[in-house]
C-alpha positions as CSV (number, residue, x, y, z in Angstrom):
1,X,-212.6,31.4,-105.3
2,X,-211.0,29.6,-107.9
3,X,-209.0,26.1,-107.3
4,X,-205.6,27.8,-106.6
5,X,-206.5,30.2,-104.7
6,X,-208.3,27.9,-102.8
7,X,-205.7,25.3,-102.9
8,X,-203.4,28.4,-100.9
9,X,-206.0,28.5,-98.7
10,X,-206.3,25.2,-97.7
11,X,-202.7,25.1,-96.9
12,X,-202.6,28.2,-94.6
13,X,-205.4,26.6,-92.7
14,X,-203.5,23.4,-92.1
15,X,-200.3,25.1,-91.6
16,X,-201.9,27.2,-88.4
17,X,-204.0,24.2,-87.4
18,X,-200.8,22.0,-86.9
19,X,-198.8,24.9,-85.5
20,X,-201.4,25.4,-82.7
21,X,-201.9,23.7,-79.3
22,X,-204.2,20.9,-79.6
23,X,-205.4,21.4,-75.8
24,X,-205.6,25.8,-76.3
25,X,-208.0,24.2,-80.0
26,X,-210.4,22.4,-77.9
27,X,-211.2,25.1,-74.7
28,X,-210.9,28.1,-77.1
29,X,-212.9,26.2,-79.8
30,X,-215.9,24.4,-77.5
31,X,-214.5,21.3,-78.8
32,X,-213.7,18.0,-77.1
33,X,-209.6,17.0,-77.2
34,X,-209.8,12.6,-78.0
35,X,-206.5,10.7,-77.8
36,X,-204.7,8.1,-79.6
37,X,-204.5,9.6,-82.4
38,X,-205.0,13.0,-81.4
39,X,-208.1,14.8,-82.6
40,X,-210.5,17.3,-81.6
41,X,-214.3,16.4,-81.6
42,X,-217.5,18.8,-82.0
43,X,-220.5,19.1,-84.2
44,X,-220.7,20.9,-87.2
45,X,-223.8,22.0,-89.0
46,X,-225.7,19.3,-86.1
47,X,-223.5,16.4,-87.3
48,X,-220.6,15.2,-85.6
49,X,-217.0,16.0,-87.0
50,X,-213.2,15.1,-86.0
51,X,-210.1,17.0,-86.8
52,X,-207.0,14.9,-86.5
53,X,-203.7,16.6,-85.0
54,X,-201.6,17.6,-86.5
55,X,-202.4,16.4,-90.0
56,X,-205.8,18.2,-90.0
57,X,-208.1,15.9,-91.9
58,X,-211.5,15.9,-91.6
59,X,-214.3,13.3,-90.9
60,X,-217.8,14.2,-91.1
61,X,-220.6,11.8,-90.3
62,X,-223.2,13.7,-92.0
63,X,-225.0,11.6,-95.2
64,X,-223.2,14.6,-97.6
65,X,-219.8,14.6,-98.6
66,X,-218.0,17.7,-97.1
67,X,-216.9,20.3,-99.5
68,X,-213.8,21.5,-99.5
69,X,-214.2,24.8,-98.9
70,X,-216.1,23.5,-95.3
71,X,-213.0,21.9,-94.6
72,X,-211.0,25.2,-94.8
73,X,-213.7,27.0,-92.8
74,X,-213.6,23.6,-90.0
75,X,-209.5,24.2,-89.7
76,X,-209.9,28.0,-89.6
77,X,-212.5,27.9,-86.8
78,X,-210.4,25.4,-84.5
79,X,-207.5,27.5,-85.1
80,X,-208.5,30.6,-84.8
81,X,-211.2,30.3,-82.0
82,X,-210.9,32.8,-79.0
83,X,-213.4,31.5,-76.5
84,X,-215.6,34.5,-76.8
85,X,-218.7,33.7,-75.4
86,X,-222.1,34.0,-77.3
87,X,-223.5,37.5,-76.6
88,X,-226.9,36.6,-78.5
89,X,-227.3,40.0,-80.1
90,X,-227.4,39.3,-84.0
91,X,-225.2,41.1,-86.6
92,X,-226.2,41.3,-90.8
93,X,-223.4,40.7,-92.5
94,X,-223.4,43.9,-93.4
95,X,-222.4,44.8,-89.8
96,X,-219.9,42.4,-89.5
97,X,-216.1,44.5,-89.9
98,X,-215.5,45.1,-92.8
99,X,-218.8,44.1,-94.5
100,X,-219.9,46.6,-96.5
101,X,-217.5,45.9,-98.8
102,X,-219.1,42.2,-100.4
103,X,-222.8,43.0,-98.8
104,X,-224.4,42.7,-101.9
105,X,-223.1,39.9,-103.6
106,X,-223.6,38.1,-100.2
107,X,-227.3,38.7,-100.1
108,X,-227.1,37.7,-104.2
109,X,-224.9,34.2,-103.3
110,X,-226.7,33.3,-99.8
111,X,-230.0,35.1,-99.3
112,X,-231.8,35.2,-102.8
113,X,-231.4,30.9,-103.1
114,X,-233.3,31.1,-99.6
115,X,-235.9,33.2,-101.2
116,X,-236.0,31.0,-104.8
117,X,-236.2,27.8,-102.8
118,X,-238.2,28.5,-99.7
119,X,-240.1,31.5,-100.1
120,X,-243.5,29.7,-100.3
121,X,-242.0,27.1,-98.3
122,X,-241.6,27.7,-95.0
123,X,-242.2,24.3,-93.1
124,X,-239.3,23.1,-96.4
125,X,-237.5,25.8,-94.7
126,X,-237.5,24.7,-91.2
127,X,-237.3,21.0,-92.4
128,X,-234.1,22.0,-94.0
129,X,-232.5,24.2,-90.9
130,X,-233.8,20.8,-88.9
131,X,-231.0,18.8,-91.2
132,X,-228.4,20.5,-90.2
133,X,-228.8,20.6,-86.5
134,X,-231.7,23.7,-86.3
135,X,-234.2,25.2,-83.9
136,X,-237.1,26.8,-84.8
137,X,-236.5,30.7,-82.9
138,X,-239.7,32.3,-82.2
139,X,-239.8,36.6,-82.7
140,X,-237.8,36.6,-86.1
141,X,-239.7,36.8,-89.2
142,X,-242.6,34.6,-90.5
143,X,-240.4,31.4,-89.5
144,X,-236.8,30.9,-88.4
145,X,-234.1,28.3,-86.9
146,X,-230.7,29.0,-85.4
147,X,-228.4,26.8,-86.9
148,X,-225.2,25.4,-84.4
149,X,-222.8,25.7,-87.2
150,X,-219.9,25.2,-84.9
151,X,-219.5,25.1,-81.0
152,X,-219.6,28.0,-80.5
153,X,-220.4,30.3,-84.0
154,X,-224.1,29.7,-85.0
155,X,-226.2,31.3,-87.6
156,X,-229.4,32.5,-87.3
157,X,-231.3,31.5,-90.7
158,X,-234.8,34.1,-90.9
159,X,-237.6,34.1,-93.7
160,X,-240.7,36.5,-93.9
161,X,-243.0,35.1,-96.7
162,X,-244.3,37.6,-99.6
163,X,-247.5,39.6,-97.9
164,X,-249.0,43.0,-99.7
165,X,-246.4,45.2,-99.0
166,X,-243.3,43.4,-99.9
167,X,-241.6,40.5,-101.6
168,X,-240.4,37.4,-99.9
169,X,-236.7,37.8,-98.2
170,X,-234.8,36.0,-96.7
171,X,-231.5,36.8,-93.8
172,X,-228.8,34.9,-92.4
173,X,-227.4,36.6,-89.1
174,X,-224.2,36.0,-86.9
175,X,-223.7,36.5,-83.5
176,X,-221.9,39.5,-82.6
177,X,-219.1,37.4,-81.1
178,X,-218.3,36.0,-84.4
179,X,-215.8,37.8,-85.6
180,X,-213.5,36.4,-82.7
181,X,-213.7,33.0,-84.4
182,X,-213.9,33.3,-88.1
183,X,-212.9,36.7,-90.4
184,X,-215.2,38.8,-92.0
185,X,-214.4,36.7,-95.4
186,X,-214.5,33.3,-93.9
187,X,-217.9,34.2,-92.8
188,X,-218.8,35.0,-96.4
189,X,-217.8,31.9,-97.3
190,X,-219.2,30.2,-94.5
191,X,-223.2,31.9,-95.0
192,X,-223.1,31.2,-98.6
193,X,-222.2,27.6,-98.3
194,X,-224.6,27.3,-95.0
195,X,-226.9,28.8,-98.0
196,X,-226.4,26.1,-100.5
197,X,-226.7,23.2,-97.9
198,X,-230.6,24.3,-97.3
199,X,-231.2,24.7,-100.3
200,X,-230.0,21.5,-101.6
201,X,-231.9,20.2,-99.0
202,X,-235.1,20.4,-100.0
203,X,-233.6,19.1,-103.9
């Protein structure tokens, strides 16, 4: 997305963020509602972050500067949160509405920089999930962690190494209840840039 179009994007977000009650934010969201100043208060990517009201600026306390296409995806989720509960079955991105459509350059822009950076590297792999708030999930691939990117949207983050038969993948899965937080594209946005986080990681 270039810088305009991301630039409109940004504004939207903080447009519906400010024109949506703060109290409706934090039970739909999982979110805690602080006062004086107003702000909502949850962890993102295993770090904590605050969303002030109604301004909608963002602090992080993570050791990486946020970028600011996580800050569009942070207003989006608050605002846009339905309370959905988890329903732990996990969709592709491909199964998500509507995915078919950017399937393929979302397994180019998030899962092939798993598989370049961690394919022989699975304890980097888990060490990297671990940064950003992981747990290792046993029963998925050769190794994987379930990432808490928000409250109440995580990712599952999966690996299989290279063995005989086939070449070392990688897959990053949503819950199915997804969709009742962030759309199809913000989730595009959100996997690759989950994506680029591990990776830079292990850099």
């Amino acid at each position: 997305m270039g810088s305009s179009g991301l630039s409109t994007v940004w504004a939207k977000a903080k447009c519906d963020f400010s024109g949506t009650n703060p109290q409706e934010m934090a039970a739909w969201s999982g979110a805690s509602l602080l006062r004086s100043p107003d702000r909502l208060q949850f962890s993102f990517c295993g770090h904590l972050c605050q969303v002030f009201y109604p301004q909608g600026e963002v602090i992080w306390a993570a050791p990486e500067r946020l970028h600011e296409n996580e800050e569009v995806l942070i207003l989006q989720y608050v605002a846009q949160a339905t309370g959905l509960p988890l329903r732990g079955r996990w969709l592709s991105f491909l199964e998500l509405p509507g995915g078919e459509h950017h399937d393929a350059l979302f397994r180019k822009e998030a899962h092939l920089p798993l598989v370049q950076s961690f394919g022989d590297n699975p304890d980097g792999f888990i060490e990297a999930a671990q940064d950003w708030g992981g747990r290792i999930m046993k029963g998925y691939g050769d190794v994987a962690c379930m990432i808490p990117v928000f409250p109440r949207l995580p990712v599952l983050a999966i690996l299989w190494q290279q063995d005989e038969e086939f070449s070392a993948r990688s897959a990053l899965l949503f819950d199915s209840s997804a969709p009742g937080y962030l759309s199809t594209a913000a989730l595009y946005v959100l996997g690759i840039a989950l994506a680029q986080r591990l990776v830079q990681s292990r850099s």
